[in-house]
GUTI-41112 format. One record per residue (C-alpha): x, y, z; residue in three letters. Coordinates in steps of 0.25 Angstrom, whole numbers, padded with zeros to 4 digits, always signed. Layout:
N
XYZala;...
//
This chain:
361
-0021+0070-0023unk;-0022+0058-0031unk;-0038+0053-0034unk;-0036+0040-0026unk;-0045+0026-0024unk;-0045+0020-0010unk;-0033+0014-0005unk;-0040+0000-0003unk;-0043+0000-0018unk;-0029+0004-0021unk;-0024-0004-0014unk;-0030-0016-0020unk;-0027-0011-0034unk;-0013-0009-0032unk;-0012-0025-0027unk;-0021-0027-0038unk;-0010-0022-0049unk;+0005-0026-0044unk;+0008-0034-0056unk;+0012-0048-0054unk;+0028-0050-0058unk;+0029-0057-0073unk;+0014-0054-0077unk;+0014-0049-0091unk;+0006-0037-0097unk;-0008-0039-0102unk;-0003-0038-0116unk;+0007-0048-0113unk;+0018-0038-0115unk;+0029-0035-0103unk;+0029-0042-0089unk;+0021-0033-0079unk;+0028-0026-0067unk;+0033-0034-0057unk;+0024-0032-0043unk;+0031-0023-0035unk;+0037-0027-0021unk;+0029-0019-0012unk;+0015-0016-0010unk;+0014-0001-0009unk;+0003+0007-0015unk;+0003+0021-0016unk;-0012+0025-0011unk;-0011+0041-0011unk;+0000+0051-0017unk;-0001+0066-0023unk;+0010+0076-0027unk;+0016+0077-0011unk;+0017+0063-0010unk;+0013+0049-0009unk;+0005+0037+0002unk;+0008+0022+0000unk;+0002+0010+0008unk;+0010-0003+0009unk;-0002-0015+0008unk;+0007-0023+0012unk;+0013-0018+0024unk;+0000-0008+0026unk;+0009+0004+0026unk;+0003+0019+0023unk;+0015+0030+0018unk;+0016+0044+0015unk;+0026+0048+0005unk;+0030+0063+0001unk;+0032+0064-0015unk;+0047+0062-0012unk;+0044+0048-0007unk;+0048+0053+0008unk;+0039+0043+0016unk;+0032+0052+0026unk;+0022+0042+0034unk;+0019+0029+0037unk;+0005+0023+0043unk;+0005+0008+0044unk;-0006+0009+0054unk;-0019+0007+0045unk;-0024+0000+0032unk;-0030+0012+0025unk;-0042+0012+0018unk;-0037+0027+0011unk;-0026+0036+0011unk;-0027+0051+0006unk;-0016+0061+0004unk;-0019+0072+0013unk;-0016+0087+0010unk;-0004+0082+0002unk;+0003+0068+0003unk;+0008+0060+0012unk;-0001+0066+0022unk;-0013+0058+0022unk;-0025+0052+0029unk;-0028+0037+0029unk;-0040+0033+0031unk;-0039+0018+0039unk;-0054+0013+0041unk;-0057+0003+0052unk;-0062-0008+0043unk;-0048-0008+0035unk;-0041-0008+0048unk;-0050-0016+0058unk;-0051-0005+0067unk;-0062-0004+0075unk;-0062+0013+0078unk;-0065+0017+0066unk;-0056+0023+0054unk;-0044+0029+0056unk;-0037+0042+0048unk;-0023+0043+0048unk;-0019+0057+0044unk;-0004+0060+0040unk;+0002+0072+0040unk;+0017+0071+0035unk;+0024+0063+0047unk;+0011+0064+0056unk;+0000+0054+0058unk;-0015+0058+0065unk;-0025+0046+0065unk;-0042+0049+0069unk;-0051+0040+0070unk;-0066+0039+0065unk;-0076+0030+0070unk;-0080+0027+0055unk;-0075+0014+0051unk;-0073+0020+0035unk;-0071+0033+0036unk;-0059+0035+0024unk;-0055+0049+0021unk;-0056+0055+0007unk;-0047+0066+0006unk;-0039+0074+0018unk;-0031+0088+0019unk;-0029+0083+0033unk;-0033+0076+0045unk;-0042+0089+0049unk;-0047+0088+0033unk;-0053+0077+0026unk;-0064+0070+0019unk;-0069+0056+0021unk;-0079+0045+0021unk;-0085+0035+0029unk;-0094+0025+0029unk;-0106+0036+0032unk;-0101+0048+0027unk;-0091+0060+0022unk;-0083+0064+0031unk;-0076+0077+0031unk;-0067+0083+0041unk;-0064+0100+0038unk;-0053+0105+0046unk;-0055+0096+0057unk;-0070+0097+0057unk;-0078+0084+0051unk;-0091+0084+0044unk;-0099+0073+0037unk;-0110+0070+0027unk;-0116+0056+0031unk;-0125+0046+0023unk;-0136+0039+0028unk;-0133+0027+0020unk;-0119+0025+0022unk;-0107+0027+0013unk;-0104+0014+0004unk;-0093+0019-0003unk;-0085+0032-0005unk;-0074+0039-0013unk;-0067+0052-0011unk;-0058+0057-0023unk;-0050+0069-0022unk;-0047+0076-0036unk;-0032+0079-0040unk;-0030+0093-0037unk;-0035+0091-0024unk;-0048+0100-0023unk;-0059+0091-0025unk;-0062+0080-0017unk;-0075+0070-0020unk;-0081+0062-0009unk;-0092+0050-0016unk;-0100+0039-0007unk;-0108+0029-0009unk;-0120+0028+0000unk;-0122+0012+0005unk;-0132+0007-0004unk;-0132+0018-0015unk;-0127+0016-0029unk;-0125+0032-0032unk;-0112+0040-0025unk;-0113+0053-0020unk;-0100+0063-0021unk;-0096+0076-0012unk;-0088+0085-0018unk;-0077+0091-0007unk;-0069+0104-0014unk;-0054+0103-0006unk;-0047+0116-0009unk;-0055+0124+0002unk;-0052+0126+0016unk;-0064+0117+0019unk;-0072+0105+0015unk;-0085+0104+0011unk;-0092+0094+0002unk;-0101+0095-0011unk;-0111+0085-0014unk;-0108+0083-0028unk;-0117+0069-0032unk;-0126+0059-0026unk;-0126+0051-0038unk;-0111+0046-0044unk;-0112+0033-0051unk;-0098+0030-0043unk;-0089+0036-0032unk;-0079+0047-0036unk;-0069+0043-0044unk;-0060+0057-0048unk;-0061+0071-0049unk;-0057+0082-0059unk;-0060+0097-0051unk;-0053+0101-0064unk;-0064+0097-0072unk;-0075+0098-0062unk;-0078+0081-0064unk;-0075+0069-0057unk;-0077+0055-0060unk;-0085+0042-0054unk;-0079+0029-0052unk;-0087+0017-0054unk;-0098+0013-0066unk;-0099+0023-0075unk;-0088+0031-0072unk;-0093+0046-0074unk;-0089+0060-0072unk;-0096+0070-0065unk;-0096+0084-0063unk;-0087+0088-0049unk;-0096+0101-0046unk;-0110+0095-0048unk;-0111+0080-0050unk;-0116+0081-0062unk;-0113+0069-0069unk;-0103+0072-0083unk;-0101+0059-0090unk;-0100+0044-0087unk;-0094+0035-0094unk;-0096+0020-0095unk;-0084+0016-0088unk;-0081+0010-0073unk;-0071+0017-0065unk;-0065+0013-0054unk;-0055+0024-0052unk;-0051+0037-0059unk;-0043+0051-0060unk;-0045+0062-0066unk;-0036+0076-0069unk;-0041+0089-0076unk;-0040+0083-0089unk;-0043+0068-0090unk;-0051+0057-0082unk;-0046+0042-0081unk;-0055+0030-0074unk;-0050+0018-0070unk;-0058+0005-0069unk;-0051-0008-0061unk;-0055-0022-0065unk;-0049-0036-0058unk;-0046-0045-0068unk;-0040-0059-0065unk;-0026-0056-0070unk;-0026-0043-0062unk;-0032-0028-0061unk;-0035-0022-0073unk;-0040-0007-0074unk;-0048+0000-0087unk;-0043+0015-0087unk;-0052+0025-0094unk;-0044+0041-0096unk;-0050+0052-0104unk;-0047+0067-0105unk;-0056+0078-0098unk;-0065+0080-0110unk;-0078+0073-0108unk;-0080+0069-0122unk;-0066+0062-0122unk;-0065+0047-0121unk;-0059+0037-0111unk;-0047+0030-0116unk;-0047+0017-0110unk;-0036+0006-0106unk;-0036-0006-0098unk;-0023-0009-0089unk;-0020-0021-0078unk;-0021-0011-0065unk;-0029-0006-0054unk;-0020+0006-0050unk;-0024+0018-0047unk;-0025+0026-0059unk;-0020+0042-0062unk;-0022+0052-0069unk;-0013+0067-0072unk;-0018+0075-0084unk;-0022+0066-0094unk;-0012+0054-0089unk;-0017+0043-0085unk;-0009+0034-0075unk;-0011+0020-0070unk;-0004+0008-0071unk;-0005-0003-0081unk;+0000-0019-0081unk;+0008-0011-0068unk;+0014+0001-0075unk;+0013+0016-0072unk;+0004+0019-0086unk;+0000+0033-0093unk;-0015+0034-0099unk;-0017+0045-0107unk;-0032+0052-0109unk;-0028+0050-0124unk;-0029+0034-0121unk;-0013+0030-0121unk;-0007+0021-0110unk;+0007+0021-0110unk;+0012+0012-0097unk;+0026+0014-0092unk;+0037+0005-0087unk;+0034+0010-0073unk;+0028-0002-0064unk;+0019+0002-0053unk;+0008-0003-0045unk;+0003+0008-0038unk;+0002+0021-0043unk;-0004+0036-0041unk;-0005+0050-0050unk;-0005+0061-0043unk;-0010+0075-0050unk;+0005+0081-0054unk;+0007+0067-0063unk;+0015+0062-0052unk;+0013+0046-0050unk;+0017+0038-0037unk;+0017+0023-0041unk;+0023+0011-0034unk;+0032+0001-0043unk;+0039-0012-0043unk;+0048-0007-0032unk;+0038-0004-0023unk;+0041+0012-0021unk;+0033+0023-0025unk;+0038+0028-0038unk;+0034+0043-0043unk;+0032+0046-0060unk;+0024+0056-0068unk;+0014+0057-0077unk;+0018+0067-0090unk;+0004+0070-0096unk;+0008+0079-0110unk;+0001+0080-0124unk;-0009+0069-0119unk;+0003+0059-0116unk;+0007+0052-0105unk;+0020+0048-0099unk;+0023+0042-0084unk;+0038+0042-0080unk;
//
């Protein structure tokens, strides 16, 4: 599973980084990709398959690896959309202020052909990860909310949740839930271990500078977003490092962290990328490319796009962008990359990470 934002915020960033036919790159050089003729974003994807929403049209679509379409919901605007177990099942996650509903959220589970819908009172109630419909973590506007084989447990705060985040590590095992209490400056974190046959939380901090950004089980770290991005240790909380840098997202793998910090300019998104191998005394190389798109990451390969090109971003410090337009695009952990082009399909590529070189073709 892919380390994902919220779809509202990928959503606004994919609009944010069609190129507009004619413009020229920063440096003056060739014309920029030509915006492409649809607007389909890809908002979920791992190595079984792939989901897509149509903002135009509102359209939700499950898609096998293959691109077999496999569902369809035009029902909802979705605040989130999780793979499930393996995609296209999925849960969406459709709250009442996002659909002017007055009962409450609705979750829209799917599972290959078939569709279940449950309602919850709680008006924001978004679910963070899910196995099923009958497993499943989330968050609300009060508390985390878990439901183990059918049976739900929470842990409410007093105060109210302000913000949340949950982000779920690449191999799948790990899954951190951070909030923000109303009024509080601090996050605090729960760790939830997912290879077991049930769930049950870990306090890991009170005190993160930022929410949850990504996770690294194979290095036993993960890594804040916000001011002063910093790493901390995945076990005790215990913070490792922090750097001086603002991150607004980020991935990592066993060997190499990159953070990614989205700015809006008057001519456009721009986006400050930072990569650096899995030593800690190592440096961030840094570049600074026109996008807001999601950024990925498989071995030391970094990928995002650039001026509306699939680009490579090595942990050595070399950007190699391709000829392959794209305004949407996601990695997932086998080097697999889903993107969406000028054509306005999803087109599939790999990454090729060897003797510290990139290659996306």
């Amino acid at each position: 599973m892919k380390q994902k934002r919220r779809v509202v915020a990928l959503l606004a960033a994919a609009v944010s980084v069609v190129p507009v036919a004619g413009c020229s790159d920063t440096d003056g050089g060739r014309p920029g990709a030509s915006a492409p003729p649809s607007s389909l974003v890809l908002v979920d994807a791992d190595t079984h398959g792939y989901l897509t929403f149509d903002t135009d049209r509102e359209v939700l679509r499950g898609h096998t690896r293959d691109g077999k379409q496999v569902w369809e919901e035009k029902g909802y605007f979705p605040a989130d959309v999780q793979c499930a177990t393996a995609c296209p099942d999925a849960a969406i996650s459709a709250t009442a202020d996002m659909n002017r509903s007055a009962s409450g959220t609705h979750v829209i589970w799917k599972h290959g052909g078939t569709s279940t819908t449950r309602s919850f009172r709680d008006d924001s109630l978004v679910v963070q990860w899910a196995r099923n419909k009958d497993t499943w973590v989330a968050t609300s506007e009060s508390a985390v909310i878990w439901s183990d084989h059918g049976r739900t447990r929470t842990k409410p705060f007093t105060k109210g949740i302000e913000d949340s985040m949950g982000r779920v590590s690449e191999d799948g095992s790990t899954l951190v839930i951070s909030v923000q209490q109303n009024g509080g400056t601090s996050w605090s974190a729960f760790r939830f271990p997912l290879t077991g046959n049930r769930l049950s939380p870990s306090p890991l901090s009170v005190d993160l500078p930022g929410s949850v950004g990504c996770l690294s089980p194979e290095n036993g770290t993960m890594w804040t977003l916000g001011n002063r991005a910093s790493e901390f240790d995945l076990v005790t909380g215990k913070k490792i490092r922090e750097t001086e840098q603002f991150a607004s997202d980020c991935a990592s793998s066993g060997t190499s962290t990159m953070l990614g910090a989205f700015s809006a300019q008057s001519d456009g998104s721009t986006q400050d990328i930072s990569i650096t191998s899995g030593s800690r005394l190592a440096p961030f190389e840094k570049i600074s490319v026109r996008s807001a798109g999601e950024i990925g990451l498989f071995q030391d390969c970094g990928v995002l796009l650039s001026d509306g090109r699939l680009t490579s971003f090595s942990a050595g410090g070399r950007a190699d962008e391709t000829e392959i337009s794209a305004h949407s695009v996601l990695t997932v952990p086998d080097g697999h990359l889903y993107s969406i082009g000028p054509s306005g399909e999803v087109e599939q590529h790999t990454v090729t990470a060897t003797g510290g070189s990139c290659r996306i073709g």
